[in-house]
N, C-alpha and C positions, 0 to 999 in steps of 0.2 A: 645623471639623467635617470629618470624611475620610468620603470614600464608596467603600464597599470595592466590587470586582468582584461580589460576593454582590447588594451594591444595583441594580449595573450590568444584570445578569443580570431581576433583578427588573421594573425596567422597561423590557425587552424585553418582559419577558412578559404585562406591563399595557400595553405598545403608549404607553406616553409617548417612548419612543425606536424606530430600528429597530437591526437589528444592525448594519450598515453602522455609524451613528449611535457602538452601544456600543465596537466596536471601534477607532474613532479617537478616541475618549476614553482607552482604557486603554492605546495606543499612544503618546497625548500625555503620559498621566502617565508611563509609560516612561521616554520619549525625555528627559524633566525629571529623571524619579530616576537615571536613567543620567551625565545632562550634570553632574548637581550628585555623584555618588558617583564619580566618572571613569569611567563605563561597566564596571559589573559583569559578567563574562560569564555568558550564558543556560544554564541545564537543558535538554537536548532534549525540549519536552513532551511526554507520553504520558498519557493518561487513558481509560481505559475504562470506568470506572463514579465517581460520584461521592457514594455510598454505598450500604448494603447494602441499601437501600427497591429501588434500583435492580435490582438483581438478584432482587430479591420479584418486581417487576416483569416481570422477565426471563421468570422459571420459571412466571407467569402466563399470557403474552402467548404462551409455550411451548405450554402446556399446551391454550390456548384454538386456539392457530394448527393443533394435533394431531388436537384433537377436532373442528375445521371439514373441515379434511380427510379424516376418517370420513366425515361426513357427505354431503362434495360428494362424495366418491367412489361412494357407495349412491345418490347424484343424477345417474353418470353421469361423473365423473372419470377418467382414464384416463390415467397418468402415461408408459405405454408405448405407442412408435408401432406400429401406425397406430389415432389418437385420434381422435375424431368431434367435430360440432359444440358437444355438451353440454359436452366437455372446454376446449374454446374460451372456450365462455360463462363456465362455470364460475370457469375461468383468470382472466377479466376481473373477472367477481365480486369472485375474489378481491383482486385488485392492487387495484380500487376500495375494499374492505374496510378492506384495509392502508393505502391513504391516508388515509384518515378516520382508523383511529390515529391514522396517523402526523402527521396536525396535532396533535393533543391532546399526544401526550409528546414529540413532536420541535418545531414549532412553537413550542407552548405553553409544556410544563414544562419544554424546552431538557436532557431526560435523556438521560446519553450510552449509556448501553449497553442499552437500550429501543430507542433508535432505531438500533446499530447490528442488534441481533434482526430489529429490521423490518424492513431491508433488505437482512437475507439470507433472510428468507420472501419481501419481494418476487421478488428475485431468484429463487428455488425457484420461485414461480409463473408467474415469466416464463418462466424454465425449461420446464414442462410446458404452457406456451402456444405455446413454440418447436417444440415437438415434435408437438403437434397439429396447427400450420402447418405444418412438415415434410412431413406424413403427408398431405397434399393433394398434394404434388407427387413429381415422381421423387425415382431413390431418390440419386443427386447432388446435390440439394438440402438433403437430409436433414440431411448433416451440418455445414454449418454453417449454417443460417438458424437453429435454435436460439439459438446463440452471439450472432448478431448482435441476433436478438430480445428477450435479454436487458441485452444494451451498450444496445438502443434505448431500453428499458423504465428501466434504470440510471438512463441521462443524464438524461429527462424527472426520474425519482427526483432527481434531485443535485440538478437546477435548482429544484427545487420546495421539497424539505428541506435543500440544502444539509448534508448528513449525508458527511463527508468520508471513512467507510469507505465508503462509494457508489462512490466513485473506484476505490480499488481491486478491486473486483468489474466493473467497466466495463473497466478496463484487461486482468484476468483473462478476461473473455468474449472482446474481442478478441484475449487469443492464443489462447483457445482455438479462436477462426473462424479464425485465422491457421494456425494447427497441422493442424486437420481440412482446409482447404483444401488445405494441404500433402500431405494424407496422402490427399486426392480426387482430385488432378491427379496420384497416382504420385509423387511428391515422396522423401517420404520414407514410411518404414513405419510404421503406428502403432503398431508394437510395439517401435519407436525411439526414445522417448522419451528412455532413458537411453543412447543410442549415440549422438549428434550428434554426436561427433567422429568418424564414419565416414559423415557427412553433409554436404561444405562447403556447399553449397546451402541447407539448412533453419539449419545454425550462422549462418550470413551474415545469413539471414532472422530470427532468435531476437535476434542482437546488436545488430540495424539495430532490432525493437522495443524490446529496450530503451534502445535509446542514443534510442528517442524519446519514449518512458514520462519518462525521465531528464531532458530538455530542459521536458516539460513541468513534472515537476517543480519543477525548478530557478526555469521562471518564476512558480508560485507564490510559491516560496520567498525567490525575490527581491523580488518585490510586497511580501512581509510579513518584510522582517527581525529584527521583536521577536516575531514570533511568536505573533502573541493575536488572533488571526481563526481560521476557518475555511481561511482561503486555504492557511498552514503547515501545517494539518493534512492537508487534502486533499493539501500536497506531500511529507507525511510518508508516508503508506502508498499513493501513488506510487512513492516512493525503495522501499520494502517489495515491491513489484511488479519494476521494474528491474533493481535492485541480481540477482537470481537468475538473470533474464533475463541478464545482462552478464557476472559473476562465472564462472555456473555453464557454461556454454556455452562461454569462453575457456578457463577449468581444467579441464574435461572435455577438452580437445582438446590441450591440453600433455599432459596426464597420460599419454593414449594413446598420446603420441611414448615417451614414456619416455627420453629419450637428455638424456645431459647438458646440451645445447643447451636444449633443452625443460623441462627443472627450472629451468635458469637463469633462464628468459623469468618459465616461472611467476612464481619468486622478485619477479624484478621488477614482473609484472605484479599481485602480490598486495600489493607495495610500495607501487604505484603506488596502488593500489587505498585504504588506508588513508591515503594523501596528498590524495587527494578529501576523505575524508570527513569526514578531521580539517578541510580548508578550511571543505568546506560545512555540517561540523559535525549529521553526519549518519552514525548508527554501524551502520545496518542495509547498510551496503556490507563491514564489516569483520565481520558478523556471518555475512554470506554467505562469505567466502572464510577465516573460520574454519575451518571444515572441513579445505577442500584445503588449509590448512597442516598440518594434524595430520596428512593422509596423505604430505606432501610430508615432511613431517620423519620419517615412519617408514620412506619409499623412502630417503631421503637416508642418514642412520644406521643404518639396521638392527639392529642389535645394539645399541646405542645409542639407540633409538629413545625408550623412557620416559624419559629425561633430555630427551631433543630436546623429547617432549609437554609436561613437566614445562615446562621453561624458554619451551616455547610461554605456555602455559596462565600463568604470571607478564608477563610480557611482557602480554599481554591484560589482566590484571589490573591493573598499572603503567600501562596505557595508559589503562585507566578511572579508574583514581584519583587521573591529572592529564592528565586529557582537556586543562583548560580551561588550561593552563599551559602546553602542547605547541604547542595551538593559538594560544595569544596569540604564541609565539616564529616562529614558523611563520608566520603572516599580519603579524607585524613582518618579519621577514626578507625578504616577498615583494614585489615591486616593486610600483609601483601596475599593474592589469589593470583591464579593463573589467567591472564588476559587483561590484568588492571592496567597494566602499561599501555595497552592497546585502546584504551576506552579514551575518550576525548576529553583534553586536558581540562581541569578544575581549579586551576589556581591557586589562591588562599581565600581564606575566608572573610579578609578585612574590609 
């Protein structure tokens, strides 16, 4: 008799196992069907919803999340500073609200795109909780206690529901504290956004978060090489957070140079970049510096240039439909490094 994931999942939910419990079961059968098939290599999972009940659910929980907010608003809501105590209370109402869901479809029914809804409502109401806090103190404070009030409200979120788009909202509040701080001390301008390469200071600041979004990532990632926790997921839209942070911040600041020298680096550093991702087997690094190929190939050739995008645009294509073959040759080729045993299995290249 075979007990599929479906069963697994089940008695989670009937509390005969816990998740901890589910996931090193489906890691042992793994690690078994892996050692006896010679180690197949993995899909990068992605799952947003896991059927269309789900998204009933969505446009429900929508719909219900829309019309409380009418409500608490005529009760003294106040989403703009300067907000008073009712918006406070309110605030907390709400997030207490949301958690009560959120045991029932996150806990409970274990739905994914239910629970990611509800963690960007909490998040919204941590949001306008931040800003009522705010509005108690000067006007330097303003701009990031928000941000942070949210990352706080996040993390308790994560800890509780373990809901792995949480991460990424936690990591987004902290740049945004990161950013606004930036932009409070004189730093840089807020209307700099897309100028950081006429900022070394904040670029410095931008790449140092993400090369540390990226570490933690990674230790996820490395914790769960088969990829059937929580843990991979959480380190997946981590890498979603970083990879921008990293990517965009270094190619914005070549691009600027504009001189030969500087395209060149690019070239290599978007090289380089793809060499990650094919390792760690993680494509939202090659997704971000997509882009600044397409502009680099049209500064490069000019005239020339739709050929350049064209033969871009195949190249990506070839690249996704022998991800798993590049990568087997590629992690055969590379000497033993610390953590390679940890990265998710590559199989052979045949």
């Amino acid at each position: 008799m075979n007990i599929s994931i479906e069963d697994l999942r089940a008695s989670v939910a009937r509390g005969i196992l816990t998740e901890g419990q589910s996931a090193q079961l489906i890691a042992l059968s793994e690690a078994r069907r892996m050692a006896k098939d010679r180690v197949e290599p993995l899909e990068e999972p992605f799952v947003l919803f896991k059927g269309f009940n789900e998204i009933f659910v969505v446009v429900g929980l929508t719909i219900l999340f829309t019309g409380w907010i009418g409500v608490a608003t005529l009760l003294g809501l106040n989403s703009q500073a300067p907000a008073g105590l009712e918006t406070i209370v309110l605030s907390l109402v709400t997030i207490a609200g949301l958690a009560g869901v959120a045991r029932y479809f996150t806990l409970k029914r274990r739905m994914i795109a239910p629970s990611i809804a509800l963690a960007i409502m909490t998040a919204l109401s941590a949001l306008v909780l931040g800003v009522a806090l705010a509005g108690q103190f000067s006007a330097s404070d303003i701009l990031i206690l928000p941000a942070l009030i949210v990352a706080l409200v996040m993390a308790g979120y994560y800890t509780v529901f373990r809901v792995p788009f949480a991460a990424a909202i936690i990591a987004g509040a902290l740049f945004c504290a990161l950013w606004t701080a930036m932009v409070g001390s004189g730093t840089v301008a807020a209307s700099a956004f897309l100028g950081l390469e006429r900022n070394a200071t904040a670029s410095t600041a931008i790449v140092l978060f993400g090369l540390v979004t990226f570490a933690f990532a990674m230790a996820l990632d490395m914790s769960d090489p088969l990829r059937v926790s929580t843990r991979s997921a959480t380190g997946f839209w981590l890498h979603v957070v970083a990879a921008p942070a990293i990517v965009n911040t270094v190619a914005l600041n070549l691009l600027e140079k504009g001189t030969p020298l500087a395209q060149g680096l690019l070239v290599a550093f978007l090289l380089g970049i793809a060499l990650v991702a094919i390792v760690i087997d993680r494509r939202s690094f090659l997704v971000s510096g997509a882009g600044y190929s397409v502009v680099l190939a049209a500064t490069l050739f000019e005239g020339a240039a739709p050929f350049a995008i064209l033969a871009l645009g195949l190249i990506l294509v070839l690249l996704g439909s022998l991800w798993d073959r590049l990568r087997a040759r590629l992690m055969a080729a590379l000497p033993a490094f610390p953590g390679k045993t940890n990265l998710p299995p590559y199989g052979t290249a045949e």
